[in-house]
C-alpha positions as CSV (number, residue, x, y, z in Angstrom):
1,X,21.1,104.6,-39.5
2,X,25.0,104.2,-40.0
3,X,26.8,101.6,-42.8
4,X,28.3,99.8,-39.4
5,X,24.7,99.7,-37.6
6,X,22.6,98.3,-41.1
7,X,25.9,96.0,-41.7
8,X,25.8,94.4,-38.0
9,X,22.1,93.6,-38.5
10,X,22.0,92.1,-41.9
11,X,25.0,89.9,-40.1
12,X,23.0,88.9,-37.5
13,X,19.7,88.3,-39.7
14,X,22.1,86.1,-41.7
15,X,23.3,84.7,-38.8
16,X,20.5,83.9,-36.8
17,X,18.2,82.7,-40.5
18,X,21.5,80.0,-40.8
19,X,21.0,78.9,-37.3
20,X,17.7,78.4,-37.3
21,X,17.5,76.3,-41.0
22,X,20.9,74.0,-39.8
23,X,18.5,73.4,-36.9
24,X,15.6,72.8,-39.1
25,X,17.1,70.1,-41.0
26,X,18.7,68.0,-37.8
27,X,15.2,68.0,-36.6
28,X,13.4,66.9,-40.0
29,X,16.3,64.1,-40.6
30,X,16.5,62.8,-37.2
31,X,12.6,62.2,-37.5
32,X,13.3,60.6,-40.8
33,X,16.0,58.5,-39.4
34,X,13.4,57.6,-36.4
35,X,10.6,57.0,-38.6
36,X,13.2,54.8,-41.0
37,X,14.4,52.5,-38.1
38,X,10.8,52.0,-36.4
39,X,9.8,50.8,-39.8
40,X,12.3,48.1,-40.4
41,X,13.2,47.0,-37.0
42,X,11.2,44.3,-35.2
43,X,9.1,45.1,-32.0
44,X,10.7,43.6,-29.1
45,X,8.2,42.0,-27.3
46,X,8.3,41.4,-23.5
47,X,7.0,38.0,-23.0
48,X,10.6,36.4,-23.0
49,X,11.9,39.2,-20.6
50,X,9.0,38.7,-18.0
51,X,8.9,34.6,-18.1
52,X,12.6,35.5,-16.9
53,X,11.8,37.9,-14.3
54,X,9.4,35.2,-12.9
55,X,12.1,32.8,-12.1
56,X,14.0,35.0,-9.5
57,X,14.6,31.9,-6.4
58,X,12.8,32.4,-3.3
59,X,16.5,32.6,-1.7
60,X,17.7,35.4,-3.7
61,X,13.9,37.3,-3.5
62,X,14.6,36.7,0.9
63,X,18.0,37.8,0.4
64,X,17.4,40.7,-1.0
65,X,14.2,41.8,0.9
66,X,16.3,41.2,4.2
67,X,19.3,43.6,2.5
68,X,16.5,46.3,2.0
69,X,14.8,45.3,5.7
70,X,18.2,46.1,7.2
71,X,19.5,49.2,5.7
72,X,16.4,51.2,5.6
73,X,15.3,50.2,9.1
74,X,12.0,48.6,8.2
75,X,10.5,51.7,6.2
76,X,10.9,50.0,2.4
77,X,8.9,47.9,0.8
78,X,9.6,45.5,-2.4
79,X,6.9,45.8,-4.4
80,X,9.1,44.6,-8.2
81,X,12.3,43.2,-8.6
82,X,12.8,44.3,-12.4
83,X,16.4,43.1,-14.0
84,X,18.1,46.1,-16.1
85,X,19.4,45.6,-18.9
């Protein structure tokens, strides 16, 4: 084997060992951070969101099944009106 041959593969053994650690230690400290924050931050819970999707007026509910009637000819259905956030 040749000095250039042996010196391009211990620089890409080097290389590729560096890569793969840097990559190591995102993953290990964005799980840390994740488990960190899931710890210490309150659940949201979904009662107050759903008592407001229930008060969606029987105008706006027509309104909007009418706007879906129309455009796709009959074919859709509503099944959830779902506000995003």
């Amino acid at each position: 084997m040749g000095p250039e041959l042996e010196i391009s593969l211990r620089l890409m053994l080097v290389g590729m060992t560096t890569v793969f650690l840097i990559l190591f230690i995102v993953i290990l400290s964005s799980k840390l951070l994740i488990s960190i924050i899931n710890h210490y931050e309150p659940v949201e819970t979904n009662t107050k969101r759903n008592e407001r999707e229930q008060f969606i007026p029987n105008d706006i509910k027509s309104v909007i099944d009418k706007a879906v009637h129309q455009i796709s000819g009959g074919k859709a259905k509503i099944e959830k009106i779902q506000k995003i956030d």
